[in-house]
N, C-alpha and C positions, 0 to 999 in steps of 0.2 A: 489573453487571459489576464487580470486584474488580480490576481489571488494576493490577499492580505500574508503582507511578510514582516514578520517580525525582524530582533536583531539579525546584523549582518555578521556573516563569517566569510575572511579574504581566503578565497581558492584559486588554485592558478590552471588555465586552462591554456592548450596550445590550438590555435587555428594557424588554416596555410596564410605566408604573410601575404600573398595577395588580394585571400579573401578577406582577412583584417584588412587590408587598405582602403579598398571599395568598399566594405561595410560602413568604414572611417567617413570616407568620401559622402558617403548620402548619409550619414547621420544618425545611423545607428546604433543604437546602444547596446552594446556586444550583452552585459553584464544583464540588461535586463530581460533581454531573447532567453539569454542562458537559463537565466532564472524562471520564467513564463515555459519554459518547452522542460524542464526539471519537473516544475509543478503541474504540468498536464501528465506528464509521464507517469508520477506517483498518484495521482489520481487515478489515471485509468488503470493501474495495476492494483490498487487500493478494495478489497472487497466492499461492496455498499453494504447500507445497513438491512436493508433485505435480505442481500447473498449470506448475510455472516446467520440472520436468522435461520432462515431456511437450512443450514448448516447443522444450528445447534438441534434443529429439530429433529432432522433427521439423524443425528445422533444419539438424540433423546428415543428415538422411534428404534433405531437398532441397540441401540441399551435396554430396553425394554421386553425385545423381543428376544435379549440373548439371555436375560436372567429371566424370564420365564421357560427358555429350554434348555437351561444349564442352572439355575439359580446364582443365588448369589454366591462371591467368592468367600463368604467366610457363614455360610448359610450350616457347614457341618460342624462348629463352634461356638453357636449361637445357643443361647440357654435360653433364648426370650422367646 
C-alpha cells in the first residue's frame, strides 16, 4: 500500500529480535511495513462514504418516523 503520509511521529515498537534480524537481513524496512499494515488497518475499519450515508439516512428515516408517532420533543410548548 503506497498511502500518502504526511509528517513523521518516532514511535517505539518491540519485535522478537530474531525476527528483527532476518527482517534486517533481506532488507526490510521494519518502519515502513509498520506504517503500510497501520494504514490498511484504519482503512478497513474506517466507514466509507457510502456506509456513513446510508447511516445518516437511516436515521433520518427513524427520526421521522418517531416524531410523527410521538411528535416532537417540545411540540407541547410550541406557540407556532
Amino acid at each position: 500500500m503506497n498511502a500518502p503520509f504526511g509528517p513523521k511521529r518516532r514511535l517505539e515498537i518491540e519485535l522478537d529480535e530474531e525476527l528483527a534480524a532476518r527482517a534486517e537481513a533481506l532488507g526490510v524496512n521494519i518502519s515502513r511495513v509498520a506504517a503500510d499494515a497501520v494504514a490498511a488497518r484504519v482503512a478497513e475499519t474506517t466507514p466509507s462514504l457510502q456506509e456513513r450515508r446510508d447511516r445518516a439516512e437511516a436515521h433520518a428515516r427513524f427520526s421521522k418516523a418517531f416524531i410523527e408517532r410521538y411528535g416532537g420533543w417540545g411540540d407541547e410548548f410550541s406557540t407556532l
